[in-house]
N, C-alpha and C positions, 0 to 999 in steps of 0.2 A: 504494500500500500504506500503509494508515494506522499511525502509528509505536507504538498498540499491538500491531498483529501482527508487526511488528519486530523490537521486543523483546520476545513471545513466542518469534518465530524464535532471536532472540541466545542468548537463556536456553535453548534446548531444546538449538541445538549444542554450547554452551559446559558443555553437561553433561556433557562429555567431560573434563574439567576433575577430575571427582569419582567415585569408583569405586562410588559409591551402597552400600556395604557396610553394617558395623557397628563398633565397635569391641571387639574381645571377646576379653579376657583368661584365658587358660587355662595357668596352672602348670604342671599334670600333662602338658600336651603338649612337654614342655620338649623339644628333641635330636631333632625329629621333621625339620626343614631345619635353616639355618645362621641363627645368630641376628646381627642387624645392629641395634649399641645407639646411640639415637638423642636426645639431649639436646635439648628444647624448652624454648624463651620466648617466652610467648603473651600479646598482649594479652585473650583469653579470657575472659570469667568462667566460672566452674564450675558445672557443673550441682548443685543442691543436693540434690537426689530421688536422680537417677539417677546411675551409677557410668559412665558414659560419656565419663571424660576433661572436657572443656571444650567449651561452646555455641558460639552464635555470638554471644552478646551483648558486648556489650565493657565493656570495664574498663578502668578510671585506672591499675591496681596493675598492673606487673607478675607472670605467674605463672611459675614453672620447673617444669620436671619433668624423667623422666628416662624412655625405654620401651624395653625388648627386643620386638625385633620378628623372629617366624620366616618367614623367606624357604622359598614351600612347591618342591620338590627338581621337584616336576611340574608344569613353567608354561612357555609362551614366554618368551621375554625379552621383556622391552617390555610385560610383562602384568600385571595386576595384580588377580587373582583374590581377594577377602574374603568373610566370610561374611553373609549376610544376618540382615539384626537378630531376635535372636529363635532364631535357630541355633546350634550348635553348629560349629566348622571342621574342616575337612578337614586336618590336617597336613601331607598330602602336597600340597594344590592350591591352598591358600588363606592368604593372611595373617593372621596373629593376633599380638596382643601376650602373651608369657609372663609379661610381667612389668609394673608399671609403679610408680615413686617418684614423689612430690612432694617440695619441697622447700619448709620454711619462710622461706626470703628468698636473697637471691641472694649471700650468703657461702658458704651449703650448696653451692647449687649450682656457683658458680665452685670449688670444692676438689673435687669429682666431677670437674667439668670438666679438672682440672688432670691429674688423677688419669690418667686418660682419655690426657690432652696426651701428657703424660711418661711414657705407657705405649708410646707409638709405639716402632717399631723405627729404631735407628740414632739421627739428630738430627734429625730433621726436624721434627716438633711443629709439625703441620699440622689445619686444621681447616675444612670445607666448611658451607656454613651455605647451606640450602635455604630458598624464599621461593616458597609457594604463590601460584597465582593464582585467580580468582573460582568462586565456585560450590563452594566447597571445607570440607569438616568438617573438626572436626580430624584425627580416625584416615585422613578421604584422604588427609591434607598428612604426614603418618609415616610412613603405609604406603607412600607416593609416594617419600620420600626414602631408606625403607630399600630400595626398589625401584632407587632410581637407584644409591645406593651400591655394592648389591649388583651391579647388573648391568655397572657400570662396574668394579668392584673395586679401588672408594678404600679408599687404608689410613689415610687422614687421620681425625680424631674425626669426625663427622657430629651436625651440629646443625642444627634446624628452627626460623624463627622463623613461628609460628604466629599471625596477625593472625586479625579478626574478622569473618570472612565468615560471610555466615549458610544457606551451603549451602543457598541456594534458587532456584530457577527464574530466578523474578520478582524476587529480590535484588540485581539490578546497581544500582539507583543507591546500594540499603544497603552494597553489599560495596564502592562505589567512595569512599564518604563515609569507611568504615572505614579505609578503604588509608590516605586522607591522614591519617584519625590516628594510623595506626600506625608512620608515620614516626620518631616519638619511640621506640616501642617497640623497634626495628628497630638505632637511633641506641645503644639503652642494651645491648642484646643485642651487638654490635659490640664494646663499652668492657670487655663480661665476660669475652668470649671471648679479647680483645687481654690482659686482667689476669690470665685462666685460665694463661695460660704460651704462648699460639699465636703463633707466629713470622711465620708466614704465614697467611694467611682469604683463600678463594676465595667468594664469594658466586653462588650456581645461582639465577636468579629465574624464574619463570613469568607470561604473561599479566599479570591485571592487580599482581602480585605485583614485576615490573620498575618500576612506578608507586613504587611502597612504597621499593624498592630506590633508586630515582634521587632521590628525594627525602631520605632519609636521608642519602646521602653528602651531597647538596646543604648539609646543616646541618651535619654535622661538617666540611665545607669552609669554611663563612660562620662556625663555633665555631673555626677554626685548628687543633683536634684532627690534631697531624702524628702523634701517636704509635700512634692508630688508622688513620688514611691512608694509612702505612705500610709497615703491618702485608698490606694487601689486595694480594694477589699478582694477583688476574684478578677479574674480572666477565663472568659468562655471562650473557645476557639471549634467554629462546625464549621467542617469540613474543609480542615484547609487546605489549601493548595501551595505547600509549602517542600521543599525540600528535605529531608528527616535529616541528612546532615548539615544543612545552612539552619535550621532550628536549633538542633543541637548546639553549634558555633556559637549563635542567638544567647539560647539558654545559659550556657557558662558566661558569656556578658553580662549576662544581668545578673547574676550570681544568684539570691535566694529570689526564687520565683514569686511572685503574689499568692496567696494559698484565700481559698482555693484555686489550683488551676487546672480546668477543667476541657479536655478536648473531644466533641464530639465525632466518631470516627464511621463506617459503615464501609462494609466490604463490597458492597453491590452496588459503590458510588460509580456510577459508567462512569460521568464527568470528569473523575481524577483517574481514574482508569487511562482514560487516554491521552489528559494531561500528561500523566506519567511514560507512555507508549514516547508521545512528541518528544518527552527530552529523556529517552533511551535510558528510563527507569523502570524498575519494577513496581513501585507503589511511590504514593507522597505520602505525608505525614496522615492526611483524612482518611487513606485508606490501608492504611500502617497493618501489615499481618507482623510482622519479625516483633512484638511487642519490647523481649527485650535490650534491643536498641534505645530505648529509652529507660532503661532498670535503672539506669543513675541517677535520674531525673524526678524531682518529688511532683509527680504531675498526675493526675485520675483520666484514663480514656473511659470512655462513654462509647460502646459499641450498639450503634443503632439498629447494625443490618437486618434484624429483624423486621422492621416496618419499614425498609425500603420500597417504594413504588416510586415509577418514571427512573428519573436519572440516578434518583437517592442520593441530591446532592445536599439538600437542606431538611430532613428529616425531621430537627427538633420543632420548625414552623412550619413544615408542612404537612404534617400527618397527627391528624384529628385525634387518633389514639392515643398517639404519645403525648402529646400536648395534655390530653386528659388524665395521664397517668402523673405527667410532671407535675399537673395542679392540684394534686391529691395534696399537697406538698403547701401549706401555709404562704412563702414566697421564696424571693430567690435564696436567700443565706438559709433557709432549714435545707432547701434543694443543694446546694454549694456548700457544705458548713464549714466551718473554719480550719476543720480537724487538719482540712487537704483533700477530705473526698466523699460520697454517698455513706451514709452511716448505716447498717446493716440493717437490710428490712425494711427500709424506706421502701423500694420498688422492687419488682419481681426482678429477676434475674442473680447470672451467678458472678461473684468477684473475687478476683486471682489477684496475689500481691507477688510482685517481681520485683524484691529491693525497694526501693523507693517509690516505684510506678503501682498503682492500683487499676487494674482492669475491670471496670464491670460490664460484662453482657448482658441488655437487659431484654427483657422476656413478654411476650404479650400478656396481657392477663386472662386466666383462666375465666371459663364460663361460668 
């Protein structure tokens, strides 16, 4: 198979990645679902024509904004229904943004953000910061994370950092060249949200978006920044598309991991499959079999492959099941605990300790 029908293959699966929608702002639909508010910092540039949010082109500047997003009342879970460009939405079925701010620099936005923090109930002044993976607009990487919020029912702030993928097919080595510059964006987004007033930062990464993720910490590790290192209560990593030895390298950079850290993996993930095919690998990191390659490593895999269906790239949002199995679950820290990993009995399945690494398979629930 020649390595262009490969990476048409890669591109075509990893389309799954993007909800191919539109972004489309509608006021008057306000109170039609539950609205889930979702603060972005995008490495972006703006489109200057169009009223569509931010490109895929990239930018030196950091951009902020801020978007209400209505979660529609008639959906599966794990679904992510928008409108097609050009259309008007469905209130009851489809995603749409009510509202959307920008901000002129990032003072604006850190006192929104703050606002947001110190609005939590009780002390807790918690804050989840989503990190798209390839193949992704920006309205996917919103409506994805108002998605996850929602269907998980985080009450922590919800922030998206939105790097420059150019939501294309055939754009894996553009969106892969982006990832690594987005690292800085990622790094500065991290510093706003820690000065925003957030106590705790859980980082959710996707695909090639865990790239972006591991490299960032990698630089606030090697800059000494403790007071953001700190601050990071867990790292979720699904499905990444990462190298298991450029991870690794990653890993001993930052030296003590953020605990929990958590990596959702599945063996039936076609997408990293032949991610891995294209660059004359046997697996990535998402769809890791050699487990202990990472024994040294204080880190918990999460093996999905059980509820894989389609590409089985994004299992833990996209599959109804499991989503209902994880919400069995109070919220994210009883789900993540601090220990470093699933505490025994929380969900079905069976779990291997290799050293340091904790493997759990987890299992569908019985009838």
């Amino acid at each position: 198979m020649n390595r262009f029908l490969i990476l048409f293959l890669v591109g075509s699966l990893l389309a799954g990645c993007a909800s191919r929608g539109s972004l489309v702002i509608e006021p008057a639909s306000k109170g039609s679902g539950q609205t889930e508010r979702i603060f972005v910092g995008t490495t972006r540039a703006p489109y200057v024509e169009a009223d569509d949010g931010y490109s895929g082109r990239r930018t030196e500047v950091m951009q902020f904004a801020r978007l209400d997003v209505s979660v529609p009342p008639e959906r599966k879970r794990g679904r992510l229904p928008s409108p097609k460009e050009g259309t008007r939405p469905n209130p009851r079925t489809q995603f749409f943004a009510t509202d959307m701010q920008t901000y002129p620099g990032d003072a604006a936005f850190r006192a929104d953000l703050r606002h947001a923090i110190l609005g939590q109930p009780g002390d807790k002044r918690e804050a989840v910061i989503f990190v798209h993976g390839y193949n992704t607009r920006f309205h996917d990487g919103v409506y994805r994370a108002a998605q996850l919020g929602h269907d998980f029912r985080l009450t922590a702030a919800l922030v998206h950092f939105s790097w420059a993928s150019r939501g294309d097919l055939m754009g894996y080595a553009y969106d892969h060249d982006s990832a690594t510059i987005a690292r800085d964006g990622l790094e500065k987004l991290l510093a706003e949200v820690e000065a925003a007033g957030a106590r705790t930062i859980v980082i959710v990464a996707h695909s090639l978006g865990t790239e972006v993720t591991m490299e960032a910490l990698r630089q606030i590790a090697i800059a000494r920044d403790r007071g953001v290192m700190s601050k990071i209560d867990g790292v979720i990593l699904v499905s990444p598309d990462i190298d298991i030895d450029v991870f690794r390298a990653q890993a001993k950079k930052i030296g003590k991991l953020p605990e929990p850290f958590v990596i959702f993996t599945s063996r039936k993930d076609r997408a990293l499959g032949l991610s891995a095919d294209l660059t004359g690998q046997r697996q990535r990191l998402g769809n890791i079999k050699d487990v202990d390659r990472l024994a040294d490593l204080k880190v918990t895999l999460v093996d999905t492959t059980a509820f894989s269906t389609g590409t089985g790239h994004f299992n833990p949002g996209d599959s109804p099941t499991l989503i209902a199995m994880l919400e069995r679950l109070p919220d994210l820290d009883a789900a993540f605990a601090s220990d470093g990993g699933f505490r025994t009995g929380l969900l079905p399945g069976a779990a291997l300790n290799i050293q340091n690494v904790t493997e759990i398979v987890l299992a569908p629930l019985g009838p």
